[in-house]
Phi, psi and omega in degrees: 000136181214115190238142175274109184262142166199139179263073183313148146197162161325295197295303175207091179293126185276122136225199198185134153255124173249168192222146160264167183213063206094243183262356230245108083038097199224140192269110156288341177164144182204168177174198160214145178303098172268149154219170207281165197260018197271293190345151162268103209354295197281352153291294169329304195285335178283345170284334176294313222264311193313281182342279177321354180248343171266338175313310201291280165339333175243330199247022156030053190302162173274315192230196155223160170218164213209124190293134189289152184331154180255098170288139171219162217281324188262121218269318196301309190281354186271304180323320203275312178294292226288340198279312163295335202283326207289306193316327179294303208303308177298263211348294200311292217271333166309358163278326195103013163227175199306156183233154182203169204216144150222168191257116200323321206268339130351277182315314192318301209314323173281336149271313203232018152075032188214087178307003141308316182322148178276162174288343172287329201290329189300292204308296166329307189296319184319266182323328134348271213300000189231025206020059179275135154314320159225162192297130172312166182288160176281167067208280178315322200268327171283345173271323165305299193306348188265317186298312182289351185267328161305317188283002149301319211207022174292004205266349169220051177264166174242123188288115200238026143231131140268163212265168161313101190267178168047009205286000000 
């Protein structure tokens, strides 16, 4: 199975296509969208759906998955999160796949085995668990991280879109 992971934000959306290779779990490629702080809301957001659409495009992922809604403190940045996170999800599902969501403390839990856990502690355990020479960028080590917990649980994952035909 090879799933498209992704860690919304304006600035710097983390993803990740992961692939299993048996029981064993391997990041075909991952990183983060930055975009500059010149960029304008809405140049950020045609740059998240383009990336995401060339990722879908070359590494043809089976589903994507997407770190589930977040609370914040500022009704601005919750606007800002849901706009980057809606451009990935149409990318996702305007290909025709399944989208599935888990809720950060859920990932924590499932990589470092604590829903508490820090982004450092995330990174680390990332890099363990996927034998990388070095720790991932926080944007990138979370988007391994939401990937690698489906693919830990896709057999009792819950599909929560369906995807967009014709978009």
């Amino acid at each position: 199975m090879r799933v498209l992971a992704i860690d919304p934000s304006l600035r710097a959306t983390g993803f990740a296509v992961l692939e299993n290779e048996g029981r064993k779990v391997r990041a075909v490629v991952y990183g983060t969208i930055k975009n500059a702080a010149s960029l304008l809301p809405s140049g950020c957001l045609v740059a998240i759906h383009e990336r995401v659409l060339e990722l879908i495009q070359t590494h043809q992922p089976e589903c994507a998955v997407f770190e589930g809604l977040i609370y914040v403190q500022s009704h601005r940045i919750a606007i800002t999160l849901g706009a980057a996170r809606g451009v990935a999800l149409v990318a996702a599902a305007s290909h025709g796949l399944p989208i599935y969501e888990y809720a950060p403390r859920r990932v924590k839990q499932s990589v470092v085995g604590r829903g508490g856990a820090d982004k450092g502690q995330v990174g680390f355990m990332v890099r363990a668990l996927l034998g990388l020479t070095e720790t991932p960028a926080v944007d990138a080590a979370d988007a391994l991280a939401i990937g690698i917990t489906h693919l830990q649980t896709a057999a009792s994952a819950i599909r929560v879109a369906d995807p967009l035909v014709g978009i």
